[in-house]
C-alpha positions in Angstrom: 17.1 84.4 111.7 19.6 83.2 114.0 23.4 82.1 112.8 25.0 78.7 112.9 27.7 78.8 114.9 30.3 78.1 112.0 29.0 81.2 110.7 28.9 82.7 114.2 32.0 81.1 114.6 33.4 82.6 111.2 32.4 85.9 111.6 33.7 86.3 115.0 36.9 84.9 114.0 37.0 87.6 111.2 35.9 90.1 113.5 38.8 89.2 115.7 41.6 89.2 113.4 40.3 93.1 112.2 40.5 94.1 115.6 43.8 93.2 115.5 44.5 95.5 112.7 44.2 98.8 114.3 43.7 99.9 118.1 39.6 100.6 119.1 39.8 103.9 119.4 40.3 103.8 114.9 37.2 102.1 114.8 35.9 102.4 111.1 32.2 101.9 109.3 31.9 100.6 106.1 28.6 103.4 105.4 29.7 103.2 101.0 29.0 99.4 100.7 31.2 97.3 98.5 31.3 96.4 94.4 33.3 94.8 92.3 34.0 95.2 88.4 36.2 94.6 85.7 35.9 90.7 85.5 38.3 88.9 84.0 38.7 85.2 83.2 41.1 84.7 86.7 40.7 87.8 88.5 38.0 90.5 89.7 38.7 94.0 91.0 37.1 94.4 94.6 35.9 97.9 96.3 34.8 99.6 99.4 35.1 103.0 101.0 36.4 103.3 104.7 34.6 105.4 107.0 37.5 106.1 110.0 37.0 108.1 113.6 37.6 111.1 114.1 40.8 111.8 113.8 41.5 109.8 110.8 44.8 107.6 111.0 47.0 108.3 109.2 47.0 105.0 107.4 44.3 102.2 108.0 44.9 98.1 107.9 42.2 96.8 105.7 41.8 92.9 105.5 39.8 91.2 102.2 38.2 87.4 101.7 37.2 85.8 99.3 34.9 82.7 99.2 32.7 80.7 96.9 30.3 80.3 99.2 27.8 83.4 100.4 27.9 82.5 104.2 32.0 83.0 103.5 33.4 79.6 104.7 35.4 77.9 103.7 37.6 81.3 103.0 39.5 80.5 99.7 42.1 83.7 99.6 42.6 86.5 102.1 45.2 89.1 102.6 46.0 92.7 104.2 45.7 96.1 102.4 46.0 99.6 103.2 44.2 102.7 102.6 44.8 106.3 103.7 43.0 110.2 102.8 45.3 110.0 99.4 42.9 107.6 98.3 39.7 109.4 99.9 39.8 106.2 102.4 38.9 104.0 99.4 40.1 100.4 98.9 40.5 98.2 95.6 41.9 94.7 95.6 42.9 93.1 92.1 42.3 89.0 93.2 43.8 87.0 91.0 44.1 83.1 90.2 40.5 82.5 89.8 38.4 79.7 88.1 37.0 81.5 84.7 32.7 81.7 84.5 32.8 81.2 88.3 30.9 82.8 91.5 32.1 84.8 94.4 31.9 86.2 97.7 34.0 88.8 99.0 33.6 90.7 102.6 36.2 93.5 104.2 37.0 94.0 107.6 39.4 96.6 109.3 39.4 97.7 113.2 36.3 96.3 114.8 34.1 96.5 111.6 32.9 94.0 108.8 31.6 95.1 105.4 28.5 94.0 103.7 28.9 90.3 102.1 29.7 91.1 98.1 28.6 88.8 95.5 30.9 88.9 91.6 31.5 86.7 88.8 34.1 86.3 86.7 34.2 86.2 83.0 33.8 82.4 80.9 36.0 80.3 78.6 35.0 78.9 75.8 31.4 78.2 74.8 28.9 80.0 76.6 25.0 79.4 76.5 24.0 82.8 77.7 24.8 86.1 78.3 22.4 88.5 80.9 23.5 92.0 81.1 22.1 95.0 82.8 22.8 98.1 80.4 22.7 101.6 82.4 23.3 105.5 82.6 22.5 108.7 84.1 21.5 108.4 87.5 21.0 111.7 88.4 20.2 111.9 92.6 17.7 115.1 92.4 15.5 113.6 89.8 14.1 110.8 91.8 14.5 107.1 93.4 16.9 105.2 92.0 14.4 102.0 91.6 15.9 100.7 88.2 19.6 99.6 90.5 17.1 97.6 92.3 15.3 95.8 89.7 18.6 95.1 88.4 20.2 94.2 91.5 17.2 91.0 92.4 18.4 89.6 89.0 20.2 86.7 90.4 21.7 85.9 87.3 22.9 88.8 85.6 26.6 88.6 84.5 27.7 92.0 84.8 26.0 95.3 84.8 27.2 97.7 81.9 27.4 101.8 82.9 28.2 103.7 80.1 27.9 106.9 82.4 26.8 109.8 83.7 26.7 107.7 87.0 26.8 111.2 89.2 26.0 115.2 88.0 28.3 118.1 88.7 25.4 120.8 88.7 24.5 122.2 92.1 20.2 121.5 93.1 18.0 123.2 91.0 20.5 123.5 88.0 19.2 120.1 86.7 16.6 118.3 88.9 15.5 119.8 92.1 15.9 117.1 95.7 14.4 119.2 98.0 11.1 117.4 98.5 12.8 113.7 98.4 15.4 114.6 100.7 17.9 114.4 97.5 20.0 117.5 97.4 23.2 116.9 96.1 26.3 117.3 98.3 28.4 119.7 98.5 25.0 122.2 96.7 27.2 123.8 94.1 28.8 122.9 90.8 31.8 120.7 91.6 35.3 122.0 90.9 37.6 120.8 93.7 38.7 117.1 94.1 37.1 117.5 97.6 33.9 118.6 95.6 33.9 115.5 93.4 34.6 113.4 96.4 31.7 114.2 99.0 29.0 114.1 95.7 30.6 110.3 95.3 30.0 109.6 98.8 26.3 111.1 98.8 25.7 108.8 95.8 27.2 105.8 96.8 25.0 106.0 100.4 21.8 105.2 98.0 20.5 102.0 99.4 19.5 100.8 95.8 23.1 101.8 94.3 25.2 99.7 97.2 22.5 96.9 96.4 23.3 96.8 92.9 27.3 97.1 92.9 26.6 94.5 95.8 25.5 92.0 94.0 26.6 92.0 90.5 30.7 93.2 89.1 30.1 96.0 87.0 31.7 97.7 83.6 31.8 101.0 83.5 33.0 104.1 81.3 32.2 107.8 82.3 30.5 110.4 79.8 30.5 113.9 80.4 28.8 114.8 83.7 31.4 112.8 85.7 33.5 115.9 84.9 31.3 118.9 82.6 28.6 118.8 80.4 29.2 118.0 77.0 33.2 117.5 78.1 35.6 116.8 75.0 39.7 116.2 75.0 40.0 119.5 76.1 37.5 121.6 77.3 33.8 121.2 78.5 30.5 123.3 77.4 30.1 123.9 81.3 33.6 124.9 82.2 34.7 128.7 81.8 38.3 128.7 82.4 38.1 132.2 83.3 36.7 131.8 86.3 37.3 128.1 86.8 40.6 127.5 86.7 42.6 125.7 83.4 40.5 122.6 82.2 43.3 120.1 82.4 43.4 120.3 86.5 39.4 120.0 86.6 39.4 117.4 84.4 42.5 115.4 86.6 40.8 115.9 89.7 37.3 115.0 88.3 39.1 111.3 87.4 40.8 111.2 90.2 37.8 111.1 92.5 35.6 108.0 89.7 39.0 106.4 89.8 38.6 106.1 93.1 35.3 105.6 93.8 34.4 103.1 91.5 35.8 99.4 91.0 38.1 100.2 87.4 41.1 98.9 87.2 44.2 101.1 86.3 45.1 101.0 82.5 48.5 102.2 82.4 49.2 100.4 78.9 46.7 102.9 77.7 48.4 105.8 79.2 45.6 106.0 81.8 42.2 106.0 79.2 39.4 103.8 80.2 39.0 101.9 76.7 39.0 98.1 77.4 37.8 94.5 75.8 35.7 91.9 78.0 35.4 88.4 76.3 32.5 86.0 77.7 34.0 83.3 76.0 33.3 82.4 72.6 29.5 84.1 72.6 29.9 87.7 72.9 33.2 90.1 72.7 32.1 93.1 74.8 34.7 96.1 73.3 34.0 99.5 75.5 34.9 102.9 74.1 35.7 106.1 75.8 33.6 108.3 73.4 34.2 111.5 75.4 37.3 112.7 76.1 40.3 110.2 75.2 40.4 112.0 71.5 37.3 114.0 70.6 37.6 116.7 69.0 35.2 120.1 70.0 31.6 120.4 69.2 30.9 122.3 66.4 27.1 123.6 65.8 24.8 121.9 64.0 25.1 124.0 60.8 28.6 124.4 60.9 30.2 123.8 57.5 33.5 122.1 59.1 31.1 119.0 60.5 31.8 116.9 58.3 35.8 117.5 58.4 37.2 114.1 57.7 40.0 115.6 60.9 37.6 115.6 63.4 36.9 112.1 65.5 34.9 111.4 68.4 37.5 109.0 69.5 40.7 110.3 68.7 42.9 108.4 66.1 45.0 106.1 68.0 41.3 104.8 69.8 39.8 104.3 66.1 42.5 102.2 65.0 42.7 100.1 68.5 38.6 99.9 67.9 39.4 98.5 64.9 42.1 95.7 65.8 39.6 94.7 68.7 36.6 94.1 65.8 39.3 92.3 64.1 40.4 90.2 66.8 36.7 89.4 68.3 36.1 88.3 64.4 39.6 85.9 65.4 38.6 85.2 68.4 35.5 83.2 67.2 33.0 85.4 68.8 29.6 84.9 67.5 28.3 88.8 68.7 30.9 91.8 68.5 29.5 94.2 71.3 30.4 97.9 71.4 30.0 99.5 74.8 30.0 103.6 74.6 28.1 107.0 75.8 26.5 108.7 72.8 24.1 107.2 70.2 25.4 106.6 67.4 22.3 106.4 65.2 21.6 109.4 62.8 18.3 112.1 64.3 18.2 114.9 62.0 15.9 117.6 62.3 13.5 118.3 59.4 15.5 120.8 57.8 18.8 118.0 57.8 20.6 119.5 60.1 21.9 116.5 63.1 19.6 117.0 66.2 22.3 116.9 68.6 25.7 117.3 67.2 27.3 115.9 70.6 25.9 112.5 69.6 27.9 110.6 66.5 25.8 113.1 64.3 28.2 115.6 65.5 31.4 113.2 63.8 30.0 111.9 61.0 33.4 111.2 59.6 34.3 109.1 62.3 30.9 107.0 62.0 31.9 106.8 58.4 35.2 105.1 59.3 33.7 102.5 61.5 31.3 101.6 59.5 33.2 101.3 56.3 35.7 99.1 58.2 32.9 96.6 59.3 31.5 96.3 56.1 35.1 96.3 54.1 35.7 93.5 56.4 32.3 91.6 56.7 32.3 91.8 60.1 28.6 90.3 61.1 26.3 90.5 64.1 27.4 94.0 65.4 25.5 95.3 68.8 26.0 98.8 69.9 25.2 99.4 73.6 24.7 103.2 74.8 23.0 105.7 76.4 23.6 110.0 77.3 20.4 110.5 75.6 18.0 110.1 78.7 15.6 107.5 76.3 14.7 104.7 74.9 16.1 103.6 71.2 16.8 100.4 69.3 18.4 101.6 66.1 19.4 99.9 62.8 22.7 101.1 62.0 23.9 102.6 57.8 26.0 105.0 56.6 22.8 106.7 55.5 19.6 105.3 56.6 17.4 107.6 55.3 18.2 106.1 51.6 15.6 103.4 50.3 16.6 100.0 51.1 19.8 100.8 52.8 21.2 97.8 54.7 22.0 97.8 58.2 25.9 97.4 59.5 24.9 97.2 63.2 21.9 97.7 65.4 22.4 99.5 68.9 20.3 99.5 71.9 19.8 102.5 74.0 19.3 102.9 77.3 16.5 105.5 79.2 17.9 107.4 82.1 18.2 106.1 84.9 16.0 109.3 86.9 17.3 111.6 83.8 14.7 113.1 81.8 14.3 113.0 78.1 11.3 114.8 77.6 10.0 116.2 80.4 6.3 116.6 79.3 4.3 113.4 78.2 2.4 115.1 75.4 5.2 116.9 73.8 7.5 113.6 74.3 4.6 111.6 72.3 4.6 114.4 69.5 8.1 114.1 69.2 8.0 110.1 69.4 5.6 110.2 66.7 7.7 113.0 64.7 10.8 110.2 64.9 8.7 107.3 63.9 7.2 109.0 60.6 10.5 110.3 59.4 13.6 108.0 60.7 12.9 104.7 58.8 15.8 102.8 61.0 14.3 103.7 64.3 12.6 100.6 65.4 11.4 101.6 68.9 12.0 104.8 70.7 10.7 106.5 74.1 11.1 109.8 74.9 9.6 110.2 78.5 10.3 106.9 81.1 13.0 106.1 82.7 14.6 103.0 83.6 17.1 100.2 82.4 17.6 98.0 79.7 18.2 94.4 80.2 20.6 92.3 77.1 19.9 88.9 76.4 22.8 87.3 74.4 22.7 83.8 73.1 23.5 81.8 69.8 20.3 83.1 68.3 19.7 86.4 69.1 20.2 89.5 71.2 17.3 90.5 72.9 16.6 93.7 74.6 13.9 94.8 76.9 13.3 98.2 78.3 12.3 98.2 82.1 10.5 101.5 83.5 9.9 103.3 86.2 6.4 103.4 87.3 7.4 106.2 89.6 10.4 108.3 90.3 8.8 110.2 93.2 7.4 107.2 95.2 9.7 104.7 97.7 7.8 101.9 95.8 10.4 100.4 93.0 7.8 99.6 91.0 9.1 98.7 87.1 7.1 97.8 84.1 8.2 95.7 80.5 8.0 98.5 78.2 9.1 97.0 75.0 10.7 93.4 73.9 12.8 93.2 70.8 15.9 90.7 69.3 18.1 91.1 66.7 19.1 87.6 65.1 21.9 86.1 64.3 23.4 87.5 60.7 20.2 89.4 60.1 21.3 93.2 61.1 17.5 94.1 61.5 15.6 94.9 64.8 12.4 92.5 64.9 9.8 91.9 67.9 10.4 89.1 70.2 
């Protein structure tokens, strides 16, 4: 396809004015794409990675524009940035004064080179027909393709894509997933530790053709979980972190957010003395409230036959994050919003095994005290239409939401929607994932759907009726074919708290 020559013309001229930037010989690629997240009614965080010549600069001009239009002319707002190797050569642009519920297109140049064309959207005022969001987690590179950011990524009108983490995996290949056939070792091969470590397996990642295509096109929401630093991470200490022979938690853990603050497009949160808990309106249909369920506050895991669970002490979020949940419930309720949306990592919905005992006490099973609070402080206060969005779990769930379902009749307080992995297994073997499946059906009355085996996405449907979800997966991990199926359809309707087909 040849260009117009405005758009020749354009790009040239942008061409150009990088060039002016730096001298030739610190010629730069943009290999890591670009993204943008955190929308906002008048402003958009924007992203991309620099890849300078050898020897890096010590400081590198970057220049940013911003257009509603996708060939990028007329160019709305531009300016100048900087980026250096404190930042890991990263970039991140907060543009401001923007229309609310509006489109657009974003492009960096620095030196002699122009980044990919970006697509956002920010967040809309007032009444809003519809809400399309992609819901996501656990993208783990040795497992497989990452098909499911594609599907996702060809939705043209998705408002935001929703990672409730796990978005990379510490473990060296053949800890958890084996890449050597695909081609999709991790980098560096060994458990990260350093910030360097944490740094190159960001890179690997974010050179995944189906990844840039997805942060591409849509601004995402994110939160980590545990594998962005350890497995099964809390406040302060991790299951897969010996301090012994690794060092004192507290520096893994810094340089572990370090590198996903830089690497992905999150803004700062200094008023929250740096925790990643945030609210997103989309006007006066859906308050989207996400939770750091992971290590802002949570207290250790305990086994699952431990006495002390149910210690009314222990929280999952820490106490100043359980009362600020609850003034954001409050407000949403103020606000006018007809769906109260809770973004966070771990399922929330009880899975006992037969003997009682919680299935996985990392999950809210582990802090049924905290549960209990939240729960008792949407019914005290009537809140209505309450939507839980998660994932961790490396399956498919829609649950109805009680203090105790497993009592006759017990009504619902909530309903949450989980998503699969998205190459993480749940159940690795197909028959023992259907015994299982069948095991959860006969015995957990509030389960309404669950799938142990695929992996994939799930795609939220908001409007003033319903919230629908629908569970895309993979037909195969192993294949370059993205081929996805519709696994399963279901809404929950306005002031009903139950889980019914489409």
């Amino acid at each position: 396809m040849s260009l117009s020559r405005r758009r020749f013309a354009r790009t040239a001229t942008l061409s150009l004015s990088a060039a002016s930037l730096a001298p030739a010989q610190s010629a730069v690629r943009f290999l890591h794409g670009v993204a943008s997240g955190d929308p906002l009614l008048d402003r958009v965080l924007l992203w991309t990675r620099l890849t300078p010549a050898e020897p890096a600069p010590a400081l590198l001009p970057v220049e940013w524009s911003l257009s509603r239009s996708p060939t990028m002319d007329p160019i709305l707002q531009r300016g100048l940035t900087s980026t250096s190797a404190a930042f890991d050569f990263t970039v991140k642009v907060d543009v401001a004064r923007l229309e609310p519920g509006a489109t657009y297109y974003y492009q960096f140049a620095s030196a002699n080179a122009l980044s990919p064309i970006g697509r956002t959207r920010t967040l809309p005022l007032g009444a809003t027909p519809r809400l399309r969001l992609a819901l996501a987690a656990c993208s783990n590179l040795p497992y497989g393709y990452f098909h499911a950011y594609r599907h996702m990524a060809a939705l043209a009108d998705l408002d935001a894509v929703v990672h409730v983490g796990d978005y990379i995996y510490e473990y060296a290949n053949s800890a958890y997933g084996d890449g050597s056939a695909l081609g999709r070792v991790p980098l560096p091969d060994k458990e990260l530790l350093t910030l360097a470590d944490y740094r190159q397996r960001y890179a690997q990642y974010r050179t995944d053709p189906d990844l840039q295509e997805a942060h591409r096109l849509h601004p995402w929401i994110i939160v980590y979980d545990d594998h962005e630093t350890a497995n099964n991470s809390y406040s302060d200490g991790a299951e897969n972190h010996n301090p012994a022979t690794e060092g004192p938690w507290s520096v893994r853990r810094a340089v572990a957010l370090q590198a996903w603050n830089e690497w992905l497009p999150v803004r700062e949160q200094p008023f929250l003395d740096g925790n990643i808990y945030r609210t997103f309106r989309f006007g006066t249909l859906a308050t989207l409230i996400m939770l750091d369920a992971r290590l802002a506050g949570r207290s250790a895991q305990l086994p699952a036959s431990s006495p002390l669970l149910n210690d009314p002490s222990r929280s999952i979020l820490g106490h100043h994050q359980e009362q600020w949940l609850q003034r954001e419930l409050a407000a949403s309720v103020e606000h006018g919003a007809l769906w109260h949306m809770i973004g966070q990592q771990v399922m929330m919905g009880q899975l006992r095994n037969t003997d009682g005992s919680p299935l996985n006490p990392d999950q809210w099973d582990g802090y049924p005290a905290s549960r209990n609070r939240l729960l008792e402080f949407i019914a005290a206060n009537a809140i209505p239409n309450v939507v839980v969005l998660s994932g961790d779990i490396h399956s498919s769930w829609a649950n109805e939401i009680t203090i105790d379902p497993f009592q006759p009749n017990a009504a619902p307080l909530a309903v949450e929607f989980v998503a699969p992995g998205i190459t993480s297994p749940g159940i690795v073997e197909g028959t023992q994932a259907g015994i299982l499946q069948r095991f959860v059906e006969a015995t957990h009355p509030h389960v309404k759907y669950v799938n142990l085996f695929r992996r994939g996405y799930t795609l939220i449907d908001a409007d003033d009726a319903r919230v629908q979800s629908q569970w895309f997966h993979v037909v195969s991990l192993t294949t370059p074919q993205p081929d996805m199926e519709l696994a399963r359809t279901l809404v929950t309707r306005v002031g009903s708290g139950r889980i019914t087909p489409a």
